[in-house]
C-alpha positions as CSV (number, residue, x, y, z in Angstrom):
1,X,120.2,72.5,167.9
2,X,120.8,76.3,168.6
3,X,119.9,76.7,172.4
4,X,118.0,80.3,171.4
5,X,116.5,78.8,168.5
6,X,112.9,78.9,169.7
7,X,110.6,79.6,166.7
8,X,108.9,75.7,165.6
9,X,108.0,74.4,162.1
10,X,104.7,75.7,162.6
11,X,106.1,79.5,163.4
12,X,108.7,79.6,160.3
13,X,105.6,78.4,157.5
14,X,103.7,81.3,159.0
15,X,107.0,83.4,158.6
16,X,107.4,82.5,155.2
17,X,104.6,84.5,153.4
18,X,106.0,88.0,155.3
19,X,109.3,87.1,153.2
20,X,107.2,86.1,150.5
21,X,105.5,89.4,150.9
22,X,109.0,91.3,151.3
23,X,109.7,89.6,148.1
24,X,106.6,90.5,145.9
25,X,106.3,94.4,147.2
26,X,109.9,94.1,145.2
27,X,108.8,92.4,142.0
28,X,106.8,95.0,140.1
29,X,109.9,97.4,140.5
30,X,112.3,94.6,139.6
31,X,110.2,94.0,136.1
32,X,110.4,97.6,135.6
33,X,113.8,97.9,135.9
34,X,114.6,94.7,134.0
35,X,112.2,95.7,131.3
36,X,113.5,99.3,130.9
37,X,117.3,98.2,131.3
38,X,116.3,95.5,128.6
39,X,115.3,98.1,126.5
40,X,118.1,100.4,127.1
41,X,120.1,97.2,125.7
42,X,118.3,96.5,122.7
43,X,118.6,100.3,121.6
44,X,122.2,100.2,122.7
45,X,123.0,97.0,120.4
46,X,120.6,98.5,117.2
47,X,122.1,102.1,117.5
48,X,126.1,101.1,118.1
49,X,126.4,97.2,116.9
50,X,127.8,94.1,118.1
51,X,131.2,94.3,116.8
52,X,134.1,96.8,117.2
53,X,132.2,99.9,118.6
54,X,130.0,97.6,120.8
55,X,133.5,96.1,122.4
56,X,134.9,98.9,123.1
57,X,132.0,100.8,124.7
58,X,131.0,97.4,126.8
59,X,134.7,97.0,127.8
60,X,134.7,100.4,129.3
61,X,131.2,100.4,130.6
62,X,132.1,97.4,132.8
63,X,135.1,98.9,134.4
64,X,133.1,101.5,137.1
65,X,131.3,98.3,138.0
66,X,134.1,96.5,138.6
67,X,136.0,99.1,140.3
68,X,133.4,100.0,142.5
69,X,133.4,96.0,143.3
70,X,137.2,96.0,144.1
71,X,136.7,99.2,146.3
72,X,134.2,99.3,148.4
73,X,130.9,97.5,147.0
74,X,131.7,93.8,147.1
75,X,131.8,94.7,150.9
76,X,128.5,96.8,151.3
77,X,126.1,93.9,149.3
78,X,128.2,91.3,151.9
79,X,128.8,92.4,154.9
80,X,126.9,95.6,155.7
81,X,123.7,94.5,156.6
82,X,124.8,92.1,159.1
83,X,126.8,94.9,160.8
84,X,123.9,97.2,160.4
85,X,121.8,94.7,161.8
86,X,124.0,94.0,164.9
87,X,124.4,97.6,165.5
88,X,121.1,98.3,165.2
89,X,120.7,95.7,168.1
90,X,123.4,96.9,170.1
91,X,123.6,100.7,169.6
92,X,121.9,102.9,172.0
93,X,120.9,105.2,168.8
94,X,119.4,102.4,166.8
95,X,122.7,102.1,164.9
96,X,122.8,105.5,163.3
97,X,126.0,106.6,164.0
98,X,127.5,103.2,162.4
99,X,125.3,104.0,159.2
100,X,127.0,107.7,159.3
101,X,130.4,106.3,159.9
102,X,129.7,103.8,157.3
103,X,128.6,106.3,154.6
104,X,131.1,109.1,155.3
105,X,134.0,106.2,154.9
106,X,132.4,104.8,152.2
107,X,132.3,108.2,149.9
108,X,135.8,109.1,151.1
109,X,136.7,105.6,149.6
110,X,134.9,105.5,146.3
111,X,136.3,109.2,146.2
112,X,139.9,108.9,145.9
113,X,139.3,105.4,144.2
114,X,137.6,106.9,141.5
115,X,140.8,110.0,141.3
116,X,143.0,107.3,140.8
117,X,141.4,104.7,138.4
118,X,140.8,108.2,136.2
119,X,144.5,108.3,136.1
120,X,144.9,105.1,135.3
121,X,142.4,104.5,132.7
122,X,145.2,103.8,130.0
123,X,146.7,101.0,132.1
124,X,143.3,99.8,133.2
125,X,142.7,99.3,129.7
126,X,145.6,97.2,128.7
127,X,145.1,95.2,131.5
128,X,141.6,94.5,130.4
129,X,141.7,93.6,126.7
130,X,145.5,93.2,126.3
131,X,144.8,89.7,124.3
132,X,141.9,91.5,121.9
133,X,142.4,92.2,118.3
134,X,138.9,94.0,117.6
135,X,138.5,95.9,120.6
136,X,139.7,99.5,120.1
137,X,142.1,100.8,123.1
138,X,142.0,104.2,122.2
139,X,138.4,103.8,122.1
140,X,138.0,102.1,125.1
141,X,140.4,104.4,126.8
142,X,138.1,107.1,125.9
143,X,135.2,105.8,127.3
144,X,136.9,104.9,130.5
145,X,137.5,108.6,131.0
146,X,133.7,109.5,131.0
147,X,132.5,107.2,133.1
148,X,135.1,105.8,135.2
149,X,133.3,109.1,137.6
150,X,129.9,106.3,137.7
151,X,132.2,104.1,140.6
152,X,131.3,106.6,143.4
153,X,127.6,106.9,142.2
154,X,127.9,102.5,142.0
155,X,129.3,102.5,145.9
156,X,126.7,105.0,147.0
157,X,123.9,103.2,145.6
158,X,125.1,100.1,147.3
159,X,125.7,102.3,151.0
160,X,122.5,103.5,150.7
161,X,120.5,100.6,149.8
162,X,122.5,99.0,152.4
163,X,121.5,101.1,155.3
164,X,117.4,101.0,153.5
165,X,117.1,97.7,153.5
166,X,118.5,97.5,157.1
167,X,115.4,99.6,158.1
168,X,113.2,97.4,155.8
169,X,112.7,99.5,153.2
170,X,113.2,97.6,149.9
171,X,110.8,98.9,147.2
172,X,112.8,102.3,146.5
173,X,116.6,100.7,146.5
174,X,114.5,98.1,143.7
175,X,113.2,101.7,141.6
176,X,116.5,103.4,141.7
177,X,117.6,101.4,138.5
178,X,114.6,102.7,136.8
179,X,115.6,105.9,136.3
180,X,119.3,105.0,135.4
181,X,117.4,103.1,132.5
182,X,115.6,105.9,131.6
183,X,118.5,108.5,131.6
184,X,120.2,105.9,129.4
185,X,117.1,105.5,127.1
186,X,117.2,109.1,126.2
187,X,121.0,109.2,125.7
188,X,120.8,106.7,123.1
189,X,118.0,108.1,121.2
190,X,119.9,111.2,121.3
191,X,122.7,109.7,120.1
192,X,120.8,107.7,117.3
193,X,120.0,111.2,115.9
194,X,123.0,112.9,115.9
195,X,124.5,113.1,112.4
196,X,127.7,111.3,111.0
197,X,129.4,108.2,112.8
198,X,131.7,108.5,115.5
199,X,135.0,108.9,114.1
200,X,137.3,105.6,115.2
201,X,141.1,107.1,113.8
202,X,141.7,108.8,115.6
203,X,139.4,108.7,118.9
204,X,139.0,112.6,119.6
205,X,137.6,113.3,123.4
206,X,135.6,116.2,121.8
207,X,133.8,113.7,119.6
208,X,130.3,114.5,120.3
209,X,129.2,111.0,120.2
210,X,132.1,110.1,122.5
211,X,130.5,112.7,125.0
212,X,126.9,112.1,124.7
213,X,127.4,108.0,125.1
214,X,130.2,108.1,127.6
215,X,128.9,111.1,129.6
216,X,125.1,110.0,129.4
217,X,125.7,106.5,130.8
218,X,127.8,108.3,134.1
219,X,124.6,110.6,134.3
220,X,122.3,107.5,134.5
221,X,124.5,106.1,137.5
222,X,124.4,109.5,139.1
223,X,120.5,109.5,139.2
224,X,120.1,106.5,140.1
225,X,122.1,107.4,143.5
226,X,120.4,110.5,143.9
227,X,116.9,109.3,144.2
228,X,118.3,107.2,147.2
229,X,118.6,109.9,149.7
230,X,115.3,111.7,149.9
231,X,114.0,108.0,151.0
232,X,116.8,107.9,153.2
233,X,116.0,110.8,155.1
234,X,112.0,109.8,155.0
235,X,112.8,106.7,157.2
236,X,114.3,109.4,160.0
237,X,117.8,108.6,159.2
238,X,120.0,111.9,159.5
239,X,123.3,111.8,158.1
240,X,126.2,113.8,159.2
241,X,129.7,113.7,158.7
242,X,131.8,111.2,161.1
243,X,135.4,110.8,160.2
244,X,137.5,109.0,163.0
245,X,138.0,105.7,164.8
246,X,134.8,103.4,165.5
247,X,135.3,100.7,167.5
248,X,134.3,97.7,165.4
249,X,136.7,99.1,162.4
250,X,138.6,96.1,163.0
251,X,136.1,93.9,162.8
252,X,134.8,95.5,159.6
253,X,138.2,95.6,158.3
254,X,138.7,92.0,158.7
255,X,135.4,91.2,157.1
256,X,136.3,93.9,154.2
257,X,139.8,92.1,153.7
258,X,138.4,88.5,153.1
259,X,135.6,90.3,150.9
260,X,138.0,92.1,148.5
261,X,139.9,89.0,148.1
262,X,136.7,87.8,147.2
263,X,135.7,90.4,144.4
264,X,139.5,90.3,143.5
265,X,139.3,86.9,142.5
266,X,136.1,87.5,140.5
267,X,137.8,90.6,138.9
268,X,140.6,88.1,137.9
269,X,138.1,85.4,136.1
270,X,136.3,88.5,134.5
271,X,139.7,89.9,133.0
272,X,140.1,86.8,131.4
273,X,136.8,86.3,130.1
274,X,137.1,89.7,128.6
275,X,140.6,88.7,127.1
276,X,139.3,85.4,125.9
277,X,136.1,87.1,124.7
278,X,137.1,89.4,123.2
279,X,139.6,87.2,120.9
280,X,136.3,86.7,118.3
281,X,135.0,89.8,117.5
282,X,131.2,90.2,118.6
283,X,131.9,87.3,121.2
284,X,131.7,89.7,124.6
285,X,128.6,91.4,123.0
286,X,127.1,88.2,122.4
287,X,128.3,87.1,126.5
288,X,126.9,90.0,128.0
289,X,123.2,90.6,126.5
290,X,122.6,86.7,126.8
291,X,124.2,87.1,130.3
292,X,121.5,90.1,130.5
293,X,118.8,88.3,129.6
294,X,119.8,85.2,131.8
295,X,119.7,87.9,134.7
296,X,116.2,89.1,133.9
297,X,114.2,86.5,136.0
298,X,117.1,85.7,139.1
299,X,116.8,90.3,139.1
300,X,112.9,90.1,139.4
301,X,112.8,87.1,141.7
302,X,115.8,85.5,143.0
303,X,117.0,89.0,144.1
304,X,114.1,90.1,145.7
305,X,114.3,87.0,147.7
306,X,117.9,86.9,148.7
307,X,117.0,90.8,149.8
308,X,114.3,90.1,151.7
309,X,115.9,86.8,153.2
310,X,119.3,88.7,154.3
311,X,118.3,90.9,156.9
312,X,116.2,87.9,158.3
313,X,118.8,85.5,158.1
314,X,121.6,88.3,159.8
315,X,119.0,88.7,162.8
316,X,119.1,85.4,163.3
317,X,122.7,84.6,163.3
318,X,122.9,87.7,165.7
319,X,121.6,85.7,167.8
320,X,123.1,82.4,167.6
321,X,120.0,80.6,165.8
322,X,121.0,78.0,163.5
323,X,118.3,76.7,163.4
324,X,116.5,79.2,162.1
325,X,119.1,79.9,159.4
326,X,118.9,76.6,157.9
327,X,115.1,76.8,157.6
328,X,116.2,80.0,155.9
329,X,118.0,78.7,153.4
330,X,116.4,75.7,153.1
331,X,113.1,77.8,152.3
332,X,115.5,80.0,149.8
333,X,116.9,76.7,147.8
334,X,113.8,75.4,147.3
335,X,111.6,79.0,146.4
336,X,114.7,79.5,143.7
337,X,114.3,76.3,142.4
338,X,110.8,76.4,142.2
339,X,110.7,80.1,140.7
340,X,113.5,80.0,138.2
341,X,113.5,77.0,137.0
342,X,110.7,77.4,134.3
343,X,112.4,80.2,133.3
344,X,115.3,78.5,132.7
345,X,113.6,75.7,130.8
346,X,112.3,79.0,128.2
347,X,115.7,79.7,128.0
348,X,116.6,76.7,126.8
349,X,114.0,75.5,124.1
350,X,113.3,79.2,123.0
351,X,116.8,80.8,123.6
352,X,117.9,81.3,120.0
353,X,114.4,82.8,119.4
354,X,114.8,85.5,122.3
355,X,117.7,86.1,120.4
356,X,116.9,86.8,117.4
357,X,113.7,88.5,118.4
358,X,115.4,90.5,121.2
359,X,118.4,91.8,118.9
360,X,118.6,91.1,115.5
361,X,117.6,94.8,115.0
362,X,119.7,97.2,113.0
363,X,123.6,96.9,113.1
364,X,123.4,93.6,115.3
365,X,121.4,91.9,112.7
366,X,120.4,88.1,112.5
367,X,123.9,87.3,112.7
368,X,124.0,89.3,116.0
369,X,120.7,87.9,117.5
370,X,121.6,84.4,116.0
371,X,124.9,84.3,118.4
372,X,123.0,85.4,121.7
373,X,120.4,83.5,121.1
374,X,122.7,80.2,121.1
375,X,125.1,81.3,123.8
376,X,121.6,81.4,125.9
377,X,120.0,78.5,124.7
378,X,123.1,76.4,125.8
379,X,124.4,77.8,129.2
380,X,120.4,78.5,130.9
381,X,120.8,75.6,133.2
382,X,123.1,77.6,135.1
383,X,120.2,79.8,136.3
384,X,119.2,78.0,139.1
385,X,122.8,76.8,140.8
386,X,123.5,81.2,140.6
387,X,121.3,81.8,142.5
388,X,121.9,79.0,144.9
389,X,125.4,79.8,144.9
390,X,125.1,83.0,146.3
391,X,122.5,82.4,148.8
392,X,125.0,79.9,150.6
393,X,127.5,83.1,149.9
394,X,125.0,85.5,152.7
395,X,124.6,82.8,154.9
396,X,127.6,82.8,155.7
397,X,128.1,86.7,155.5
398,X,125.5,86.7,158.4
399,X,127.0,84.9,160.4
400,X,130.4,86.8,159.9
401,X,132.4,84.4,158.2
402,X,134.1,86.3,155.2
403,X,136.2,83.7,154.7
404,X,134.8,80.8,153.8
405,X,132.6,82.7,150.7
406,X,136.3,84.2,149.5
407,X,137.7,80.2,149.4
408,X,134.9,79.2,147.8
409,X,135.2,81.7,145.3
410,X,138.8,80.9,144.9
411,X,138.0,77.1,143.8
412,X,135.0,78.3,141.3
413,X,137.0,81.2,139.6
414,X,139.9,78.0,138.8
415,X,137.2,76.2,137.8
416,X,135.9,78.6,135.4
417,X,139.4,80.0,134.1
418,X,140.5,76.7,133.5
419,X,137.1,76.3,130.8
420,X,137.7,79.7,129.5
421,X,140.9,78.4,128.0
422,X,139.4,74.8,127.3
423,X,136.8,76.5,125.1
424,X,139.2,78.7,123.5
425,X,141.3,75.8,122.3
426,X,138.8,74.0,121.0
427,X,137.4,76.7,119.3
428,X,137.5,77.5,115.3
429,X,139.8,80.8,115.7
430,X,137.6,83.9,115.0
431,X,134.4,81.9,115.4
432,X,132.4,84.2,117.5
433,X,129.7,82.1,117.8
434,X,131.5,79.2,119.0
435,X,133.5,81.1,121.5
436,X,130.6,82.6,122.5
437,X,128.5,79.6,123.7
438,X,131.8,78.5,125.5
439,X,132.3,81.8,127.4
440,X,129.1,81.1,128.6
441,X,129.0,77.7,129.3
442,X,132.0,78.3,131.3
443,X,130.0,80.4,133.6
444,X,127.0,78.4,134.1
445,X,129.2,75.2,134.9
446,X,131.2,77.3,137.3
447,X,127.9,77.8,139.4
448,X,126.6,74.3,139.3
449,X,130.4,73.4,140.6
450,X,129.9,76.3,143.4
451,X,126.4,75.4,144.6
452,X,127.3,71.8,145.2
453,X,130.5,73.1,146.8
454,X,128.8,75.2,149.0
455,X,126.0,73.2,150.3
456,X,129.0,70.7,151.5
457,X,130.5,73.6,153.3
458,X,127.5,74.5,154.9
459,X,126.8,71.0,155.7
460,X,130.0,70.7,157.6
461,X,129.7,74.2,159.2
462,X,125.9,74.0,160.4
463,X,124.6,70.6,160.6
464,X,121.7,68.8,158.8
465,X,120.6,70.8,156.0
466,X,117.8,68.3,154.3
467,X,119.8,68.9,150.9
468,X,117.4,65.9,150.0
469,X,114.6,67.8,150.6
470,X,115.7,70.8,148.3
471,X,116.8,68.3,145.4
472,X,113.3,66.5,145.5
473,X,112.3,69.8,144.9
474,X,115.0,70.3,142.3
475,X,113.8,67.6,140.4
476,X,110.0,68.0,140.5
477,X,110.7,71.4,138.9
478,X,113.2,69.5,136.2
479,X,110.1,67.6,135.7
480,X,107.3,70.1,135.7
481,X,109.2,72.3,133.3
482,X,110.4,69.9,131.0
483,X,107.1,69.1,130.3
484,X,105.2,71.9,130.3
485,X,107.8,73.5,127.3
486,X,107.3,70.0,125.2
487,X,103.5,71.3,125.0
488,X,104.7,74.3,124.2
489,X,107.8,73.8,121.8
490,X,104.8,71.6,119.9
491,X,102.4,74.1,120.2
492,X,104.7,76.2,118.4
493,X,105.3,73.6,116.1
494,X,101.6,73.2,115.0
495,X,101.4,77.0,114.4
496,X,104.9,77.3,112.3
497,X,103.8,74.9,110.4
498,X,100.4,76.2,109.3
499,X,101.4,79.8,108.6
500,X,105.1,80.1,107.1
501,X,106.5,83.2,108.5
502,X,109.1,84.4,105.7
503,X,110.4,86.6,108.4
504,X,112.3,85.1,110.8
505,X,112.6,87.6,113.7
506,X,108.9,87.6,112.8
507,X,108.9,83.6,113.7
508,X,111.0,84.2,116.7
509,X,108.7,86.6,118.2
510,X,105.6,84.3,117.3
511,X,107.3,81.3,119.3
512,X,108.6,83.5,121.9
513,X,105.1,84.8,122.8
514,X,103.6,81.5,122.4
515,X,105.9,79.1,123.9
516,X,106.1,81.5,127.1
517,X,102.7,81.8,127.5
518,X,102.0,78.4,127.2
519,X,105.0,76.9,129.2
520,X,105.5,79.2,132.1
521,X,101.8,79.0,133.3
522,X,101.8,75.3,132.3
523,X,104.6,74.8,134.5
524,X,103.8,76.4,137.3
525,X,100.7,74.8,137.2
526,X,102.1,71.1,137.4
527,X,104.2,72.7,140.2
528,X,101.1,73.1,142.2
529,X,99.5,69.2,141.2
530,X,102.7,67.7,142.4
531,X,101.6,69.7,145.6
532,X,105.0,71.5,145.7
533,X,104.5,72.9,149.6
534,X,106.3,77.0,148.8
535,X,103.2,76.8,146.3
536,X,100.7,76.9,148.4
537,X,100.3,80.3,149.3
538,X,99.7,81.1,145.8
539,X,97.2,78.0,145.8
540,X,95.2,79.8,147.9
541,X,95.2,82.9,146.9
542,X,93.7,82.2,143.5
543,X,91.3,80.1,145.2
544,X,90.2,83.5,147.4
545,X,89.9,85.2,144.3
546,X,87.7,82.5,142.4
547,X,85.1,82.2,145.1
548,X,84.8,86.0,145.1
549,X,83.9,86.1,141.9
């Protein structure tokens, strides 16, 4: 036991709800934003397709992301709160010189990062589909050029929330998104009604399509930084230019160094992915919006947890309480168990129905939707160890140990290279489906590898963890779900086979609706009779609300 670990079992069930609170003030924008960005995708996929044109442009839309990662950003989401934290502690001024140096190093950074990937956008591009045959280099070159500019508009984002959710502030960092959705919404219905196609040979940079796709999607990123520094300033925080030494540069520097290796490594697996993915055409489309959809509950609620939980979790490794940290991610195991994994059970009995009800619109077709929809269906269960994963990942950011995260990443990227190319072999050549489902299977085993990694390493590191504690809880949710979406799945069942929908993205939105509203609530509810403790709060809070009434 920590010798300034003071706070009893009693104290961290009444600190729970204020995290749980933290958490919820998050949610409403996180739905937003996953509902708009959803949107954005499904226009996206119906205006541009899921083969040749939709490769190229998701190719080159992932590069700022990744980028930014490699730069600067891996290191901001890791390690900057902690070191905001402790400065905040320390600092005479609150911290607010370390959150100026931070920011003017930062932009100078992303700055010349983003010069120099411009240049390099040809070679970037080899590099990233150099094993495709349907993705278009000069295309994707294109692209690249137009919003390669989005890395230093990524790493401020990421600075900025950084240095917000130090000070507590979460709910704006969770709008920003919003309006990057909504800039993107409007490019792609301006796109949809320009005339003619864009022309694929040869790839013209004047193209206007070219410029309205690859300059609106920049624009969104832009916007979505922007809106970050009025909020910034509200909280008191006045930024000025500090160029120059700082003290604890080396310390940040050795924390930066183990993260990049981190975000390297997951560059690496990504790049080969992409190459893999993109061997089938339609196969990285297919990847990316079930890996979109997969994302939309862990964005709306295991984010908004690991958010809230960070800065908590840094304060108290500032000041040497384990005790407290393991409570914390105890508490964190079990809440994104208990939250996600009914979702994940949708995904799985209903995932080829989200599909096709999701995207088999316009150029994607059934064929389109059909291939998400089964990549989703089959790789769901890796919902719950993602999120898992990376919680263990910010425990050990707060307590400074950059390390151990970047090793563990190491052994889960060969993990999930090495099942890349075991799917590929074993796959029909030019079956996108197929390759599809194992691209993402590939990825979801990966996780369940990491979190059982992880929790060994954090056993060894910290003590007694009460892993048994969080799989009972594990497996009460296995349970609860499971059969809560057999009602459901034969609800559905009862109602397709009274009225014959001749449709069948018409039947896929009918079980969709159904099995969700059924299942979810269903689940949550058995969740509460197997007197699951985290569900308490909500317990009573209906309860409140009944006797008002």
């Amino acid at each position: 036991m920590s010798e300034t670990a003071t706070t009893t079992e009693p104290e961290q069930q009444k600190q729970a709800p204020s995290v749980a609170k933290a958490s919820g003030s998050m949610a409403i924008a996180t739905i937003v934003s996953r509902a708009t960005g959803l949107l954005s995708k499904v226009l996206l996929i119906a205006v541009i397709g899921a083969e040749t044109l939709g490769d190229s442009y998701q190719a080159a839309s992932t590069l700022p992301t990744m980028i930014n990662e490699l730069l600067l950003g891996g290191v901001l989401t890791s390690v900057a709160i902690p070191l905001l934290v402790r400065a905040e502690k320390e600092d005479s001024d609150g911290g607010e010189s370390y959150a100026q140096w931070l920011i003017t190093m930062g932009t100078l950074i992303l700055g010349v990062g983003t010069l120099l990937a411009m240049a390099s956008a040809p070679l970037l591009t080899d590099i990233y589909i150099s094993d495709s045959q349907d993705a278009n280099p000069e295309l994707v070159t294109a692209f690249a050029y137009l919003v390669l500019p989005g890395i230093v508009f990524y790493g401020l984002t990421a600075l900025l929330s950084a240095v917000l959710n130090a000070r507590h502030v979460f709910g704006i960092p969770t709008w920003a998104p919003v309006l990057n959705n909504l800039v993107v919404i409007v490019v792609l219905v301006v796109y949809a009604m320009l005339p003619g196609e864009l022309t694929l040979n040869p790839v013209r940079m004047t193209d206007t399509h070219l410029l309205v796709l690859g300059l609106g999607t920049a624009l969104g990123v832009a916007v979505q930084a922007a809106v970050l520094f009025p909020a910034l300033r509200k909280t008191g925080f006045r930024f000025k230019w500090r160029f120059g030494w700082d003290s604890r540069l080396s310390e940040f520097g050795s924390l930066a160094f183990w993260v990049l290796l981190y975000v390297g490594l997951g560059l690496a697996s990504m790049t080969v992915l992409t190459n893999v993915a993109t061997s089938a055409k339609g196969t990285l489309v297919a990847f990316n919006y079930q890996w979109l959809i997969a994302q939309v509950p862990y964005g709306v609620l295991g984010v908004s947890l690991l958010t809230a939980l960070m800065p908590k979790m840094s304060r108290a490794a500032a000041h040497n309480d384990n005790d407290s940290i393991v409570r914390d991610l105890l508490f964190g195991n079990r809440m994104s168990a208990i939250l996600l994994m009914p979702f994940s059970a949708l995904m799985t009995v209903s995932g080829l129905s989200i599909g096709l009800a999701a995207f088999a619109w316009g150029n994607s077709g059934i064929t389109g939707g059909t291939r998400i929809g089964l990549a989703l269906a089959l790789s769901a269960f890796g919902l719950v160890p993602y999120a898992i994963t990376l919680l263990q990942l910010r425990v050990f950011y707060a307590m400074k140990d950059a390390r151990t995260p970047t090793l563990i990443q190491a052994l889960i990227v060969a993990v999930r290279i090495g099942l890349l190319y075991l799917f590929l072999a074993v796959s029909t050549p030019g079956d996108a489906g197929q390759l599809a489902v194992g691209v993402s299977l590939a990825m979801s085993l990966s996780f369940v590898f990491g979190a059982i990694v992880g929790q060994i390493w954090l056993r060894i590191r910290l003590g007694r963890l009460r892993t048994g504690f969080t799989i009972w809880t594990v497996c009460l949710t296995v349970v609860a779900s499971s059969l809560a979406f057999a009602v459901a799945k034969g609800a559905n069942a009862l109602v397709q086979g009274l009225i014959e929908f001749g449709d069948p993205v018409v039947a896929a939105w009918v079980e969709v609706v159904l099995v969700t509203l059924i299942g979810l609530p269903l689940a949550f509810g058995l969740l509460a009779a197997f007197r699951v403790p985290e569900m308490k709060p909500a317990i009573d809070k209906i309860n409140r609300l009944v006797r008002r009434r």
